[in-house]
PDB file of N, H, CA, C and O in Angstrom:
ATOM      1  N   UNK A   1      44.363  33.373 -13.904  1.00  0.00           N
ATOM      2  CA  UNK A   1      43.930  33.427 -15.282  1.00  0.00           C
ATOM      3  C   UNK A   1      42.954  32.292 -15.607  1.00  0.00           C
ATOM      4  O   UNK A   1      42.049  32.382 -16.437  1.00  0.00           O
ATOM      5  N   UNK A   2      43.267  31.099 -14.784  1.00  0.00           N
ATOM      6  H   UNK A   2      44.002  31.026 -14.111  1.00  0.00           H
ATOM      7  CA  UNK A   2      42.501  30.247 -15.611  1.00  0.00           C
ATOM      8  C   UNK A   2      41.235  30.248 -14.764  1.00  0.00           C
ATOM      9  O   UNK A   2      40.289  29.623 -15.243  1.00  0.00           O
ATOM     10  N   UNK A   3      41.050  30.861 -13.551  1.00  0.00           N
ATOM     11  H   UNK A   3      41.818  31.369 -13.161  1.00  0.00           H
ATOM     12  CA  UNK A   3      39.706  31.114 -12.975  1.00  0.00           C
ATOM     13  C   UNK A   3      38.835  32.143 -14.067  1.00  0.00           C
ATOM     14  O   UNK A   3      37.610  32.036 -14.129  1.00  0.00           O
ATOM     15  N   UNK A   4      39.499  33.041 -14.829  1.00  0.00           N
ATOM     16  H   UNK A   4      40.494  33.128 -14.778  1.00  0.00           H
ATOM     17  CA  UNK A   4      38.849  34.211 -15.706  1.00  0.00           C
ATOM     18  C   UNK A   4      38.650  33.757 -17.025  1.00  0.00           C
ATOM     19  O   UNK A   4      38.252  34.465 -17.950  1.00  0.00           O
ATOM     20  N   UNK A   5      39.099  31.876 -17.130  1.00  0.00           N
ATOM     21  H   UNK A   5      39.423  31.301 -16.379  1.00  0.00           H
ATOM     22  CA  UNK A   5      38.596  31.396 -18.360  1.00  0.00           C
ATOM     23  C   UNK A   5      39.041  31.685 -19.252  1.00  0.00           C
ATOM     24  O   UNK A   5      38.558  31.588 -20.380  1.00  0.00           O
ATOM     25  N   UNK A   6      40.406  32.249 -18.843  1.00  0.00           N
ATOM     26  H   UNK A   6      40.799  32.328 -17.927  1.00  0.00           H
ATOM     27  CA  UNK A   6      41.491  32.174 -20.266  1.00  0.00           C
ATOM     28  C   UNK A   6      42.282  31.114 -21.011  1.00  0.00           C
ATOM     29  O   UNK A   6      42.961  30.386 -20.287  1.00  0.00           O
ATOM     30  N   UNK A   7      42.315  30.935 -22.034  1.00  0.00           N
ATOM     31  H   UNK A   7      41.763  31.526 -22.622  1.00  0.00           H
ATOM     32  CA  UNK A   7      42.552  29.857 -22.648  1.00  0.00           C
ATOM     33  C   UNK A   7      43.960  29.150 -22.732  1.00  0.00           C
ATOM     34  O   UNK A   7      44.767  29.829 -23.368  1.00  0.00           O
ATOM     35  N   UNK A   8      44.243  28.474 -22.459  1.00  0.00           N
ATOM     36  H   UNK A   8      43.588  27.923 -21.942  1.00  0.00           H
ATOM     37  CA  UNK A   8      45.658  27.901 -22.337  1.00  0.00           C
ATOM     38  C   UNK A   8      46.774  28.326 -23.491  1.00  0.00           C
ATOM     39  O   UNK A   8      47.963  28.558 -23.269  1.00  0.00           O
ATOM     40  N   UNK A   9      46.424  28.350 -24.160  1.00  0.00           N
ATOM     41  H   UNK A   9      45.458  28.163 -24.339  1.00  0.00           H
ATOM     42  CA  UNK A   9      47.781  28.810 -25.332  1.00  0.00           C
ATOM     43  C   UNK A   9      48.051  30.796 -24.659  1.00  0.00           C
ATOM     44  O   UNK A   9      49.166  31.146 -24.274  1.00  0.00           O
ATOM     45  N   UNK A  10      46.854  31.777 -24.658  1.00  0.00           N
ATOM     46  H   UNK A  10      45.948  31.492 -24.970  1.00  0.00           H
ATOM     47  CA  UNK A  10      47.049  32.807 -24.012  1.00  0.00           C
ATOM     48  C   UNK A  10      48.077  32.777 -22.776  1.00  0.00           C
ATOM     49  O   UNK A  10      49.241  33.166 -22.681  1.00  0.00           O
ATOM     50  N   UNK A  11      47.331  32.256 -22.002  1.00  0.00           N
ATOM     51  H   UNK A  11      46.386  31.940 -22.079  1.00  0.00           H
ATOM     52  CA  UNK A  11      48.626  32.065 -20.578  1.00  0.00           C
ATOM     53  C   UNK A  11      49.785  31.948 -20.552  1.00  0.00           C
ATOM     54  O   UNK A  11      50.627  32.632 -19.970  1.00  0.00           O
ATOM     55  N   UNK A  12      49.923  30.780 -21.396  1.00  0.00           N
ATOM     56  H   UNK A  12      49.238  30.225 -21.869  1.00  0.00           H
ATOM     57  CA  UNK A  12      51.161  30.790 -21.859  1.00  0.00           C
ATOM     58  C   UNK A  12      52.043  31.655 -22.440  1.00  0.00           C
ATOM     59  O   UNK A  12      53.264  31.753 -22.320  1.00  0.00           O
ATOM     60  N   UNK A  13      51.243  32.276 -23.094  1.00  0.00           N
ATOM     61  H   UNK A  13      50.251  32.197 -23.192  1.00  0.00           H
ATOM     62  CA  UNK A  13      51.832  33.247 -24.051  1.00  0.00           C
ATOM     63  C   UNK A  13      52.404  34.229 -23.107  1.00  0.00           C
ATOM     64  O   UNK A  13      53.559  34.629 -23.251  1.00  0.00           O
ATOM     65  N   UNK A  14      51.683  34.613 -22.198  1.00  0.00           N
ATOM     66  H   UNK A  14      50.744  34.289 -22.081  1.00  0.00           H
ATOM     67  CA  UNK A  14      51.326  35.974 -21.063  1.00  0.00           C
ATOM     68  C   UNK A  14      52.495  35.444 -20.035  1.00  0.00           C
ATOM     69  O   UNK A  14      53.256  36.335 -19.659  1.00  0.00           O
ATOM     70  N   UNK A  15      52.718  34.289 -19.590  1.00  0.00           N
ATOM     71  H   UNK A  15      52.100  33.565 -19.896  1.00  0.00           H
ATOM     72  CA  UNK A  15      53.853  33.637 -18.730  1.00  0.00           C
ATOM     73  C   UNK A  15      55.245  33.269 -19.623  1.00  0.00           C
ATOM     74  O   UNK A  15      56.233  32.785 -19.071  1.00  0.00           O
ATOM     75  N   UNK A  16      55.197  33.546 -20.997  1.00  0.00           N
ATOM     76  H   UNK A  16      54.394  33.939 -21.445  1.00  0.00           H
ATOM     77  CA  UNK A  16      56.525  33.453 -21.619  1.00  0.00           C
ATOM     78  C   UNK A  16      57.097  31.961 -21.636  1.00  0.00           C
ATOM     79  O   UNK A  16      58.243  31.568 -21.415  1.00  0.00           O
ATOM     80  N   UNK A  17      55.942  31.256 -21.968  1.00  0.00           N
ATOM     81  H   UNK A  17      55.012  31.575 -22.147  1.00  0.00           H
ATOM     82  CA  UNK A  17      56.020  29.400 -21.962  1.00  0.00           C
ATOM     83  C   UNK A  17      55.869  29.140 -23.968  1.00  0.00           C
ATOM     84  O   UNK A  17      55.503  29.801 -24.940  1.00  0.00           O
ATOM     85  N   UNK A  18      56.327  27.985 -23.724  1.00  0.00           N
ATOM     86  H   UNK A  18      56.624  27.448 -22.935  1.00  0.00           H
ATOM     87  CA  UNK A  18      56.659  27.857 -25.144  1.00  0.00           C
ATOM     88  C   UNK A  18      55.504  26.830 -25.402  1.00  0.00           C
ATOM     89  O   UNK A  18      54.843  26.899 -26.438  1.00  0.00           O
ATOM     90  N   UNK A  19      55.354  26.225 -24.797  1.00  0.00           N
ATOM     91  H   UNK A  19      55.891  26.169 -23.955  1.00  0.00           H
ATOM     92  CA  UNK A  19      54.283  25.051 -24.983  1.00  0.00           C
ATOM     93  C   UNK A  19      53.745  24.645 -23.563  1.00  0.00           C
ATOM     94  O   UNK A  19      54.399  24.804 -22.532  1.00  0.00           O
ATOM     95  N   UNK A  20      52.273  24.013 -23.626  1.00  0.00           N
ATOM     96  H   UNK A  20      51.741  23.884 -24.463  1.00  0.00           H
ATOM     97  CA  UNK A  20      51.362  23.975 -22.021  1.00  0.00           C
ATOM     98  C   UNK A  20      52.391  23.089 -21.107  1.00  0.00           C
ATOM     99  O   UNK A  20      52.053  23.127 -19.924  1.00  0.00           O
ATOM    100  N   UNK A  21      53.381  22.421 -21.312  1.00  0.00           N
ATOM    101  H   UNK A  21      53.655  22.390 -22.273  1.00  0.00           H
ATOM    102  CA  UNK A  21      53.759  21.953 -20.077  1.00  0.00           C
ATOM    103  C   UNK A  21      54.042  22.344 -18.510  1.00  0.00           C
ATOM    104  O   UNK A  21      53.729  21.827 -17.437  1.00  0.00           O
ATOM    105  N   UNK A  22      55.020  23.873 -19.017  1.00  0.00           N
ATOM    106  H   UNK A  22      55.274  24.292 -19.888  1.00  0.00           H
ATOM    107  CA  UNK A  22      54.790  23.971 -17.749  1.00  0.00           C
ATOM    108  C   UNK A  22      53.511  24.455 -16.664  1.00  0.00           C
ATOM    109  O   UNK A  22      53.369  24.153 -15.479  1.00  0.00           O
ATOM    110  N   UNK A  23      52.654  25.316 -17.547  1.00  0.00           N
ATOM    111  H   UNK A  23      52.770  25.560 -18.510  1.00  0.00           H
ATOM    112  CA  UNK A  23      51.229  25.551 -16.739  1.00  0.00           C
ATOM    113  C   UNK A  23      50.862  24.258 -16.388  1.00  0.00           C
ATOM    114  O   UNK A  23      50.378  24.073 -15.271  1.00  0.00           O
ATOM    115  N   UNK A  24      51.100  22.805 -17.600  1.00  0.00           N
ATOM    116  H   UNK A  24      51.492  22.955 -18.507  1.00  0.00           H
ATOM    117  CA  UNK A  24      50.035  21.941 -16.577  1.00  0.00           C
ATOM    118  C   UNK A  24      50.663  21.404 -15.190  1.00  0.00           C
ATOM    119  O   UNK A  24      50.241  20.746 -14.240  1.00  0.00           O
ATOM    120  N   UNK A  25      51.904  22.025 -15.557  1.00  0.00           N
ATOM    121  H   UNK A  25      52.247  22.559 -16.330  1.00  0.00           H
ATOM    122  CA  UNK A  25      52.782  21.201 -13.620  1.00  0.00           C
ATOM    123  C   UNK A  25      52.251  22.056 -12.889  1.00  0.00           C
ATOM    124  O   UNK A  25      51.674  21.491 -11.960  1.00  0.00           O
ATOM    125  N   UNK A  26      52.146  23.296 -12.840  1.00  0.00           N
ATOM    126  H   UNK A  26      52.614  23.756 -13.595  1.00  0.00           H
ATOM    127  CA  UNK A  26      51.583  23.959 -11.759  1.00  0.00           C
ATOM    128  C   UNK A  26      50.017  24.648 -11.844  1.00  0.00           C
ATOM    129  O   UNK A  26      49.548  25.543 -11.140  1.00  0.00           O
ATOM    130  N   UNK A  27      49.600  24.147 -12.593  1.00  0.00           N
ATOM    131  H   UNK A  27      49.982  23.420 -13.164  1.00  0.00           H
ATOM    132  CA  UNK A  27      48.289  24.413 -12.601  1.00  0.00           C
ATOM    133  C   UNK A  27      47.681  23.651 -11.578  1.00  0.00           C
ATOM    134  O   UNK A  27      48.275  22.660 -11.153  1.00  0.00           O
ATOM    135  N   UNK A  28      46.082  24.121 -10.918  1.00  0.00           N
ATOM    136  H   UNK A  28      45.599  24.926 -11.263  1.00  0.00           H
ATOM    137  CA  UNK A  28      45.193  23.207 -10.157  1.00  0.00           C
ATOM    138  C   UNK A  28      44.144  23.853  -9.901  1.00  0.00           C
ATOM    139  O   UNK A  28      43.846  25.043 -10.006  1.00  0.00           O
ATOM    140  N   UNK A  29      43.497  22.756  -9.478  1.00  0.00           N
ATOM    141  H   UNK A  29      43.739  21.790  -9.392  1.00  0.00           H
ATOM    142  CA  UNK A  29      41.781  23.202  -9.027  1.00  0.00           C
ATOM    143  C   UNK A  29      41.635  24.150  -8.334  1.00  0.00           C
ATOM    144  O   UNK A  29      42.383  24.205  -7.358  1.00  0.00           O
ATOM    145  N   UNK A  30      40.855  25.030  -8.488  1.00  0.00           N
ATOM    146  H   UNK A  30      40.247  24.986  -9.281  1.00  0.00           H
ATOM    147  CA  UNK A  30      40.441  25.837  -7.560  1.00  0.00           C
ATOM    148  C   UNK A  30      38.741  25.754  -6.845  1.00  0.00           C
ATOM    149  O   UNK A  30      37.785  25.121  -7.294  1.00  0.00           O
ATOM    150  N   UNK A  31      38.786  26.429  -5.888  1.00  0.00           N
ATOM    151  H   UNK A  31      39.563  26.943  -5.524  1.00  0.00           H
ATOM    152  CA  UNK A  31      37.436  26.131  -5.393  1.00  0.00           C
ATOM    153  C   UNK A  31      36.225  27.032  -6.167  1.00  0.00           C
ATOM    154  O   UNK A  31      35.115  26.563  -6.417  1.00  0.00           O
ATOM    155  N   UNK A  32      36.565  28.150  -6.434  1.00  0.00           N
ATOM    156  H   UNK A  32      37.467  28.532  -6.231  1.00  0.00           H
ATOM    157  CA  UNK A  32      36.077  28.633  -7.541  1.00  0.00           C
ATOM    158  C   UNK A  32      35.396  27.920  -8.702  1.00  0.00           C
ATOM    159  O   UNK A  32      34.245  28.109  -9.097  1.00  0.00           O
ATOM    160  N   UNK A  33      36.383  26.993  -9.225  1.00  0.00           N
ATOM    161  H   UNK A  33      37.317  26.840  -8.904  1.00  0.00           H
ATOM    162  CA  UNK A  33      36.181  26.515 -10.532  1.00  0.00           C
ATOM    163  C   UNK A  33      35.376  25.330 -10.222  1.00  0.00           C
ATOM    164  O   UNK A  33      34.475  25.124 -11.035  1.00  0.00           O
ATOM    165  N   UNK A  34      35.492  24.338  -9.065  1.00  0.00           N
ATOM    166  H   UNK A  34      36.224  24.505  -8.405  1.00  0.00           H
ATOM    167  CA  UNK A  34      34.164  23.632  -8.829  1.00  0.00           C
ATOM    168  C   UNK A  34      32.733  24.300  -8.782  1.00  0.00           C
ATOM    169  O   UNK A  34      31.794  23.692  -9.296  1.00  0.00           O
ATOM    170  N   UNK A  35      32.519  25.606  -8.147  1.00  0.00           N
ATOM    171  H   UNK A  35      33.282  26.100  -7.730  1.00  0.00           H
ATOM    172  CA  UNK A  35      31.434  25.861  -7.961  1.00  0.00           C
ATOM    173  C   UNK A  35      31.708  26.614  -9.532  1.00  0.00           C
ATOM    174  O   UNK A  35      30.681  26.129 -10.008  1.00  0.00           O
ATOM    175  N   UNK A  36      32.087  27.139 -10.298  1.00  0.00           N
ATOM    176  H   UNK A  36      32.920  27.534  -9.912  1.00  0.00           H
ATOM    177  CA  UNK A  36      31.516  26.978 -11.716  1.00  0.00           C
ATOM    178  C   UNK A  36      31.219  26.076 -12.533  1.00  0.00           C
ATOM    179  O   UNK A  36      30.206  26.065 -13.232  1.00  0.00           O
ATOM    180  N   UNK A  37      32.001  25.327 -12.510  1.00  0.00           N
ATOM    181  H   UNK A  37      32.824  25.336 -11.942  1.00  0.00           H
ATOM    182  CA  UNK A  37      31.447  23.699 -12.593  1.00  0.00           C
ATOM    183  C   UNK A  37      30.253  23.396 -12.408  1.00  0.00           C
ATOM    184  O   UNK A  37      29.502  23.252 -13.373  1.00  0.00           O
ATOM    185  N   UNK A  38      29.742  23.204 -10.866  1.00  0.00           N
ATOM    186  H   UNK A  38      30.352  23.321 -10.083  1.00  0.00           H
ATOM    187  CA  UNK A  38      28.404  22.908 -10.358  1.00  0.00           C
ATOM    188  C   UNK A  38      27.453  23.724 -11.231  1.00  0.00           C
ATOM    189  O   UNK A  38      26.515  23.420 -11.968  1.00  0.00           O
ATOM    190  N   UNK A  39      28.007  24.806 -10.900  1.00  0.00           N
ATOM    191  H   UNK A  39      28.769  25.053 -10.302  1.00  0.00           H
ATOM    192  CA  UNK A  39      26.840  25.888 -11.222  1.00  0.00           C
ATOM    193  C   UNK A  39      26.313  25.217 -12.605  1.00  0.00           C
ATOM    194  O   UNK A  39      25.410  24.421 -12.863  1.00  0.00           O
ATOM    195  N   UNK A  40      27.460  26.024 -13.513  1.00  0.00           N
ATOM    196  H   UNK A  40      28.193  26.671 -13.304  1.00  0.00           H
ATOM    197  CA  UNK A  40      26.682  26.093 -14.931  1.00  0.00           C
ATOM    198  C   UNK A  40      26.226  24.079 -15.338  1.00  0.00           C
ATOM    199  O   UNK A  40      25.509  23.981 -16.334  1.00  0.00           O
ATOM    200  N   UNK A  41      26.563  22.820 -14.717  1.00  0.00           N
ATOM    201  H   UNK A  41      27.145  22.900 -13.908  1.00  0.00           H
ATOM    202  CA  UNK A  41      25.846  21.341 -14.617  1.00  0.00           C
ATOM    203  C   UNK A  41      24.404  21.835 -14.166  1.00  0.00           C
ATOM    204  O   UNK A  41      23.407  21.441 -14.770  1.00  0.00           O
ATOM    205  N   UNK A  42      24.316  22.760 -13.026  1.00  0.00           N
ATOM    206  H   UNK A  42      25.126  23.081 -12.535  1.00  0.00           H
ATOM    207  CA  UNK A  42      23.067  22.665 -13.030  1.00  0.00           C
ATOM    208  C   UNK A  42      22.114  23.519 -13.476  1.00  0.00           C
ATOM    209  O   UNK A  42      20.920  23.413 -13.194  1.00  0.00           O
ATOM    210  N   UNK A  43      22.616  24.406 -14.196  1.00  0.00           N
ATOM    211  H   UNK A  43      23.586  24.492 -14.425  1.00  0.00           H
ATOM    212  CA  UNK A  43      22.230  25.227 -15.382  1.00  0.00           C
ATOM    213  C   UNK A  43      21.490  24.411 -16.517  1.00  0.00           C
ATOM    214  O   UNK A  43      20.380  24.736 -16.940  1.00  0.00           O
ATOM    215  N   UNK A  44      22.277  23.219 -17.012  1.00  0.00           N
ATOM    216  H   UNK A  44      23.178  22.955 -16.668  1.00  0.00           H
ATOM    217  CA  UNK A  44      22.058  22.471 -17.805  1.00  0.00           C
ATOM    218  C   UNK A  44      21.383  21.412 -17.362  1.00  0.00           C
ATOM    219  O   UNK A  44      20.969  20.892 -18.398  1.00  0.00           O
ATOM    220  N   UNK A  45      20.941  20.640 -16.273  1.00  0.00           N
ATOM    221  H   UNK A  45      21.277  21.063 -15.432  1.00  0.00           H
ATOM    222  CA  UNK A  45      20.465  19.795 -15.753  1.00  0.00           C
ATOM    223  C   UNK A  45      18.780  20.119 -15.615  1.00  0.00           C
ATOM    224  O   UNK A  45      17.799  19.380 -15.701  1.00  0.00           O
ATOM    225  N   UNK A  46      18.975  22.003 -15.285  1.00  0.00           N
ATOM    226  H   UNK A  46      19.772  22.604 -15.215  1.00  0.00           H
ATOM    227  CA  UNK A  46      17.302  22.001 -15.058  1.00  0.00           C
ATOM    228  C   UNK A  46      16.812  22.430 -16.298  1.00  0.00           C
ATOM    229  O   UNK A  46      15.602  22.648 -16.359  1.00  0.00           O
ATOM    230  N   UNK A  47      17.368  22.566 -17.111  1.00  0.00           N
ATOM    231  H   UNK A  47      18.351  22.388 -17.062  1.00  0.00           H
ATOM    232  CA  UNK A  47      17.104  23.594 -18.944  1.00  0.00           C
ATOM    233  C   UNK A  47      16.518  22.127 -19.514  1.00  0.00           C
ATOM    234  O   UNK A  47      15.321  22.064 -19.795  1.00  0.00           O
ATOM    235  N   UNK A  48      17.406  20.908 -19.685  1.00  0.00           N
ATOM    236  H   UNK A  48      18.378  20.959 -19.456  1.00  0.00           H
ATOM    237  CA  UNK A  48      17.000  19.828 -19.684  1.00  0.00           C
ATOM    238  C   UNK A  48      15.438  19.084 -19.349  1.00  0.00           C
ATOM    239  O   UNK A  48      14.703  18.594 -20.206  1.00  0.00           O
ATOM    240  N   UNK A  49      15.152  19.152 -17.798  1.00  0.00           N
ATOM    241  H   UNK A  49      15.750  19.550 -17.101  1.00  0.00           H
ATOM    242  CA  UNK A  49      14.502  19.178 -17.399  1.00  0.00           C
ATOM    243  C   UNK A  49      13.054  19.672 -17.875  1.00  0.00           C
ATOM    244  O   UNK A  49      11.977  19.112 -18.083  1.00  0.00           O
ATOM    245  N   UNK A  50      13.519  20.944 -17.947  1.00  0.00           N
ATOM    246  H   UNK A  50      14.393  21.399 -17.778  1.00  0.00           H
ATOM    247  CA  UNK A  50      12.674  22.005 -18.835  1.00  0.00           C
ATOM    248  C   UNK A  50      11.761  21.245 -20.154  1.00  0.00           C
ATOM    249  O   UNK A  50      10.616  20.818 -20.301  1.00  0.00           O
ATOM    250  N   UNK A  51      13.016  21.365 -20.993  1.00  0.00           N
ATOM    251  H   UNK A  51      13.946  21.713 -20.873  1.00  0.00           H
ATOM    252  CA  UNK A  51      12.549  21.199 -22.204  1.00  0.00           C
ATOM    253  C   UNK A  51      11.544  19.645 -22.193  1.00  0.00           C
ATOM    254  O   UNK A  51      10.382  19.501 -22.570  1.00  0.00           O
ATOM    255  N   UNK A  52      12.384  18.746 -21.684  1.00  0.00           N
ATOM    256  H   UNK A  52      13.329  18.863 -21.377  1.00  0.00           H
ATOM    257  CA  UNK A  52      11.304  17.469 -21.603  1.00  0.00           C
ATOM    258  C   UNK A  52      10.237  17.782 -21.057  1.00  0.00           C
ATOM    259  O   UNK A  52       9.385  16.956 -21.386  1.00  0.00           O
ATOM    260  N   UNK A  53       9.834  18.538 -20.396  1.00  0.00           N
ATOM    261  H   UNK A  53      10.526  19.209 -20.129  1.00  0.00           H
ATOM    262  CA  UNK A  53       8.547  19.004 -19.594  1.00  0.00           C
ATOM    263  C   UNK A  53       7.807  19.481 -20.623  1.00  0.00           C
ATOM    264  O   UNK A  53       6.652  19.786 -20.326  1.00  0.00           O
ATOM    265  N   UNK A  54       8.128  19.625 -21.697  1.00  0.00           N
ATOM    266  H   UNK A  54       9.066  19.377 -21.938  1.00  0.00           H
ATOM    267  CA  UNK A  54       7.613  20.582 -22.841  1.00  0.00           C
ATOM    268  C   UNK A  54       7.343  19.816 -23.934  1.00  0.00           C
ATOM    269  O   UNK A  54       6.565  20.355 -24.722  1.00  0.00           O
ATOM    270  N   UNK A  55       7.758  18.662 -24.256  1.00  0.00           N
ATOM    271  H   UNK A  55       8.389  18.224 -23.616  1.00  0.00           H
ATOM    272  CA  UNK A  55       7.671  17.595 -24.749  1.00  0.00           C
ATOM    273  C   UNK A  55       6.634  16.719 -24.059  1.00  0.00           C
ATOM    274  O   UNK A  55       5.600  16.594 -24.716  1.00  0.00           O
ATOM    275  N   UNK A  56       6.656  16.261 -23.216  1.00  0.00           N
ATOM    276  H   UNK A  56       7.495  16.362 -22.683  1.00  0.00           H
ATOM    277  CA  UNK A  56       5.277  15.575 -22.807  1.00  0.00           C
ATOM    278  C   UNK A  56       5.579  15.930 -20.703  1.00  0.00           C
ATOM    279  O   UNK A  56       6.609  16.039 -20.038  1.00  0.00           O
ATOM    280  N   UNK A  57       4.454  15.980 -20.429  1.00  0.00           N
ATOM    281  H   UNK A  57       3.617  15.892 -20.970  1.00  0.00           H
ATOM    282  CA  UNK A  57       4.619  15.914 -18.814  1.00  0.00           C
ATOM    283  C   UNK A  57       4.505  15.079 -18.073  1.00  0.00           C
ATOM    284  O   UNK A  57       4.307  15.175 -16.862  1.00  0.00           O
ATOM    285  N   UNK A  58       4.640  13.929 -18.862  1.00  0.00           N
ATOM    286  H   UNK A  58       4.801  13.852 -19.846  1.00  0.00           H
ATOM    287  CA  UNK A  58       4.858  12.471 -17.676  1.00  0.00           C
ATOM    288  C   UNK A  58       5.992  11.626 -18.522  1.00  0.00           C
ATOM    289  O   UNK A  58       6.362  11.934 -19.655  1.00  0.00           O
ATOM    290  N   UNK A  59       6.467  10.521 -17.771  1.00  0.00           N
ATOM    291  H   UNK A  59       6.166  10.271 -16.850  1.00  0.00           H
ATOM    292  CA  UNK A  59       6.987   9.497 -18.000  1.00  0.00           C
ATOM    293  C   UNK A  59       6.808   8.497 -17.073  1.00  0.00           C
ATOM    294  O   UNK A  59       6.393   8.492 -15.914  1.00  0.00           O
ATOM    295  N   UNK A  60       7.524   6.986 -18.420  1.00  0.00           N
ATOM    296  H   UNK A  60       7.861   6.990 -19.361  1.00  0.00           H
ATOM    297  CA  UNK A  60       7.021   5.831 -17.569  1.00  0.00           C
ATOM    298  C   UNK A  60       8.183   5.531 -16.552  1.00  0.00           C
ATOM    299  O   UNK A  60       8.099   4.590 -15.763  1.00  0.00           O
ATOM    300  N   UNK A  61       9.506   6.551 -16.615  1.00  0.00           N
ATOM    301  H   UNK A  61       9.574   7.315 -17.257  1.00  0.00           H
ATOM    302  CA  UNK A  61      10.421   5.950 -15.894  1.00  0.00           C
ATOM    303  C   UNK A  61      10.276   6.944 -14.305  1.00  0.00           C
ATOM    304  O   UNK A  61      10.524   8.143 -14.179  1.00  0.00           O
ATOM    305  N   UNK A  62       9.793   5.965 -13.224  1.00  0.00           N
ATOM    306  H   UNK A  62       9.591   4.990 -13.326  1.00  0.00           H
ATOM    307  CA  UNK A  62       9.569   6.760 -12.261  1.00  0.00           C
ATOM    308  C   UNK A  62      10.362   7.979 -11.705  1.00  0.00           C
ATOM    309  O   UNK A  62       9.866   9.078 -11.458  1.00  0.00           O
ATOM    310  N   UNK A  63      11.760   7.600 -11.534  1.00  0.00           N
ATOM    311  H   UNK A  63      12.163   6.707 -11.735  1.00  0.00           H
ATOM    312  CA  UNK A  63      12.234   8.779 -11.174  1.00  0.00           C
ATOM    313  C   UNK A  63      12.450   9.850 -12.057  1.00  0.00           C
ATOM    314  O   UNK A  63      12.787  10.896 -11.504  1.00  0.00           O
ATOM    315  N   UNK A  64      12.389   9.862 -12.798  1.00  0.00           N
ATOM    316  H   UNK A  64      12.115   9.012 -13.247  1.00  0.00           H
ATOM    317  CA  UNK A  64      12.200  11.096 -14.175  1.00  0.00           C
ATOM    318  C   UNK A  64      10.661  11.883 -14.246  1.00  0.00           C
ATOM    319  O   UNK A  64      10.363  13.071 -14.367  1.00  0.00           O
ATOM    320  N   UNK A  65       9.947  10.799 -14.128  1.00  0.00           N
ATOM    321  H   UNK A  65      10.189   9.833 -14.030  1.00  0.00           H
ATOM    322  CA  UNK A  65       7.937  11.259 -14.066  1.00  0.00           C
ATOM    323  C   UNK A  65       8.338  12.045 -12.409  1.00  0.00           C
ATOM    324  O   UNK A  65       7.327  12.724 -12.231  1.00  0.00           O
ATOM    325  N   UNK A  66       8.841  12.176 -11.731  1.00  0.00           N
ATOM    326  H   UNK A  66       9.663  11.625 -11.876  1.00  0.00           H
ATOM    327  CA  UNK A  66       8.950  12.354 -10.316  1.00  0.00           C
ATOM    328  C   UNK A  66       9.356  14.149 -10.583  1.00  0.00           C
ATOM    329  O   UNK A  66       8.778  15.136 -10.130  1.00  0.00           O
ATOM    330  N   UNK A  67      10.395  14.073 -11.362  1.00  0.00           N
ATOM    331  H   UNK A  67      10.865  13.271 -11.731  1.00  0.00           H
ATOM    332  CA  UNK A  67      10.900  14.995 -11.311  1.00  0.00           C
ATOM    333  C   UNK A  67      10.590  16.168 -12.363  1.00  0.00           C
ATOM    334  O   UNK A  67      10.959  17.342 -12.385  1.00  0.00           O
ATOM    335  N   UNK A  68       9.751  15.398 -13.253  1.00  0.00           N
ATOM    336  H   UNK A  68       9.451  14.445 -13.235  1.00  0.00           H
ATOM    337  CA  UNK A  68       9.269  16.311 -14.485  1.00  0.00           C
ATOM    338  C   UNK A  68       8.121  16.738 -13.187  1.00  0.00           C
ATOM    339  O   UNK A  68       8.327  17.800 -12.600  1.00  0.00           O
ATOM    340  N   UNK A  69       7.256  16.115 -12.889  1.00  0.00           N
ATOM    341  H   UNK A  69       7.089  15.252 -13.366  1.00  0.00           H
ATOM    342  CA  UNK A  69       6.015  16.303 -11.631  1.00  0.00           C
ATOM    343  C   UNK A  69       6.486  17.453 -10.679  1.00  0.00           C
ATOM    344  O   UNK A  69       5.736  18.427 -10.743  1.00  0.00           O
ATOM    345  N   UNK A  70       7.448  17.578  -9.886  1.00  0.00           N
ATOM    346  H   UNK A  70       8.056  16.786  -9.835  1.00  0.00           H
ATOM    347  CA  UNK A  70       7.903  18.429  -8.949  1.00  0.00           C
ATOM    348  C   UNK A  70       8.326  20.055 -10.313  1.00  0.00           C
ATOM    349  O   UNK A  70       8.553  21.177  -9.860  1.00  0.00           O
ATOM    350  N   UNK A  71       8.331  19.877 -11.284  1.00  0.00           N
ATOM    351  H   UNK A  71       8.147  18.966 -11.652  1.00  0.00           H
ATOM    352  CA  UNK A  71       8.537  20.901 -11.920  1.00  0.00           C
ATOM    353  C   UNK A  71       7.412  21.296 -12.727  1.00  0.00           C
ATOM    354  O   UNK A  71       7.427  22.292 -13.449  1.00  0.00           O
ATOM    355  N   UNK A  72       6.178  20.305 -12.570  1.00  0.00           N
ATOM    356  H   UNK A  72       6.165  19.495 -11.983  1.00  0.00           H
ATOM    357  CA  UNK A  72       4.969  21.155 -13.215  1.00  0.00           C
ATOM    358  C   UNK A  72       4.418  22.342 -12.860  1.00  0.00           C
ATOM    359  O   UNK A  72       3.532  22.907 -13.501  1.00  0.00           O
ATOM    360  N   UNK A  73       5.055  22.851 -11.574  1.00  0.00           N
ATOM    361  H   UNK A  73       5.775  22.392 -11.053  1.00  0.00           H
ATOM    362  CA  UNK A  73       4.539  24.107 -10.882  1.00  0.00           C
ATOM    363  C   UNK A  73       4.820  25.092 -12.139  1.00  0.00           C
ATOM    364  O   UNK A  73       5.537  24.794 -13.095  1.00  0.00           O
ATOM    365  N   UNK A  74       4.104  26.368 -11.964  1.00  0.00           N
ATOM    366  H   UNK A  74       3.522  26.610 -11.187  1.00  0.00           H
ATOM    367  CA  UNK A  74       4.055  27.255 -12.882  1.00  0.00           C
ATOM    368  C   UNK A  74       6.079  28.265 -13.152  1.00  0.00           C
ATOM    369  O   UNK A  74       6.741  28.881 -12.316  1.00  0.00           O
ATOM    370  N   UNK A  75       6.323  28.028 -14.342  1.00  0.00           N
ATOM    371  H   UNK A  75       5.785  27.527 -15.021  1.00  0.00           H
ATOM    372  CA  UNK A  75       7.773  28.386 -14.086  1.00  0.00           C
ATOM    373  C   UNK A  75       7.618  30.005 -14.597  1.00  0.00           C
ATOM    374  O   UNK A  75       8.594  30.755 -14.574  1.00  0.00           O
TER     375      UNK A  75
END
């Protein structure tokens, strides 16, 4: 459930728990949920990216001018 991004009070509800404790004892990471993680960070990392590119196309801070630069290609 919680890979399908269901919300903790639901689960509970659906597992017949009265309050999140016991999901959080047996709850855990999944590998799944890192690479959604990753994913949608770098969803937001290049949108970011983006938009400052759109705002001006250089900067004085090198590694940022570096990386706005590697994204002046035509998007």
């Amino acid at each position: 459930m919680e890979e399908l991004g269901t919300p903790k009070v639901l689960m509970d509800e659906r597992m017949g728990h009265l309050d999140g404790s016991v999901s959080a004892r047996y709850a855990h990471v999944t590998d799944a949920m890192r690479i959604e993680l990753m994913t949608g960070l770098t969803t937001l990392w290049v949108r970011s990216l983006d938009e400052r590119l759109d705002l001006a196309p250089r900067s004085p801070v090198p590694v940022l001018d570096r990386l706005l630069q590697e994204r002046v290609t035509p998007r």
